[in-house]
C-alpha positions as CSV (number, residue, x, y, z in Angstrom):
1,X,-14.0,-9.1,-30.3
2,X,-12.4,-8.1,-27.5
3,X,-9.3,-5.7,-28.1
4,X,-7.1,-4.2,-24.9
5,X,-5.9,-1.8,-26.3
6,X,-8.3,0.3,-26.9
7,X,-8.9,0.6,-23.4
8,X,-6.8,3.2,-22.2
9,X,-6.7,6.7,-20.0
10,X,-4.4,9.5,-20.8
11,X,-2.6,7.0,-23.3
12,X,-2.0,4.5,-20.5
13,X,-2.9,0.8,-21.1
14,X,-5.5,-0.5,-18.8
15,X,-4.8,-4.2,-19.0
16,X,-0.9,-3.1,-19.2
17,X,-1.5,-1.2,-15.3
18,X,-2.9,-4.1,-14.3
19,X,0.0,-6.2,-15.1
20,X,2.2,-3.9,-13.4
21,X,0.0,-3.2,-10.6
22,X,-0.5,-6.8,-10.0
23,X,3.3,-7.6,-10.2
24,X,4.1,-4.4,-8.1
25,X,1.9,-5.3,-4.7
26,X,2.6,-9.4,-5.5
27,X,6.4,-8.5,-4.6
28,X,5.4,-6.0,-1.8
29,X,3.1,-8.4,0.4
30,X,4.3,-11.6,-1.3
31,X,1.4,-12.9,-2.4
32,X,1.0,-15.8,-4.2
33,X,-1.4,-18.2,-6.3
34,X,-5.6,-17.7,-5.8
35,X,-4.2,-14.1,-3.9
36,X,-2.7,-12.8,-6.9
37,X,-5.8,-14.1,-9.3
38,X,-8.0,-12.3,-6.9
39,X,-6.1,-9.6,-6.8
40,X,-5.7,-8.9,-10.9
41,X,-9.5,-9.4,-11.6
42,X,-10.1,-7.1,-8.6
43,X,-7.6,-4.3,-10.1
44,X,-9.0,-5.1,-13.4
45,X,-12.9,-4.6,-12.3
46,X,-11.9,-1.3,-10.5
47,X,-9.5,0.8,-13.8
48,X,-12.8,-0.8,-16.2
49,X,-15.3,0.5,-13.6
50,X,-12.8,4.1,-13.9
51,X,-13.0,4.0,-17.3
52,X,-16.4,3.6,-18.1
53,X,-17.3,5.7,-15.7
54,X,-15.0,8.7,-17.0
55,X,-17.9,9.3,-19.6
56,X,-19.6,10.9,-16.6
57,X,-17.3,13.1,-14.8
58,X,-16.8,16.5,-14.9
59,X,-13.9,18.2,-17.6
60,X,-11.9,19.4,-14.5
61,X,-11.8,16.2,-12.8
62,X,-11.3,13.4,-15.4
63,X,-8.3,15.6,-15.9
64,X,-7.3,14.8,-12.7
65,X,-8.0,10.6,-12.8
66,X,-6.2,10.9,-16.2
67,X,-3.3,12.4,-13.8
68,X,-3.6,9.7,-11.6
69,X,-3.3,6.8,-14.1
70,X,-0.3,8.3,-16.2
71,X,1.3,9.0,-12.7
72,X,0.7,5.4,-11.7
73,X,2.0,4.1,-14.9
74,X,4.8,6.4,-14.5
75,X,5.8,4.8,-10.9
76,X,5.2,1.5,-12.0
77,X,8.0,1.9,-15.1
78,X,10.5,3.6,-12.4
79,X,10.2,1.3,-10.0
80,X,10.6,-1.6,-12.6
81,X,13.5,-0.3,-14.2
82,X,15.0,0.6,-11.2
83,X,14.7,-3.2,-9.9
84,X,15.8,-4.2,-13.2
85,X,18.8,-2.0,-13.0
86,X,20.3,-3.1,-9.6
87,X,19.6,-6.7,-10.4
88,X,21.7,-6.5,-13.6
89,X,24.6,-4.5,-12.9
């Protein structure tokens, strides 16, 4: 069975990034309908092709795309409580 959750790099949730990443450029370029479908299975093929091909990189540099995806996830929660912030008060 499939279970997201146990995909993950550095901690971060890759179907929970996708979410966020998805929501995140929908709002920038205003995209809507077969756009945003398009564009969550193409951010969802891209972190799964990351993080199955983590098994094959280097110690110094899956450091690095670990970086990358907790620094993403990181934005992502700023941004979005930021938003959520200056809507509601």
């Amino acid at each position: 069975m499939f279970e997201a959750a146990e995909f993950a790099i550095g901690g971060v949730s890759l179907i929970l990034l996708v979410f966020g990443l998805t929501e995140f450029i929908k709002v920038q370029f205003d995209l809507k309908g077969k756009a945003v479908t398009t564009l969550s299975a193409s951010l969802g093929f891209g972190l799964m092709g990351v993080y199955q091909g983590l098994q094959y990189v280097p110690d110094p540099y899956e450091a690095i795309v670990t970086a990358v995806v907790a620094s993403l996830a990181f934005g992502l929660a700023a941004s979005g409580f930021y938003k959520f912030s200056t809507r509601n008060g």
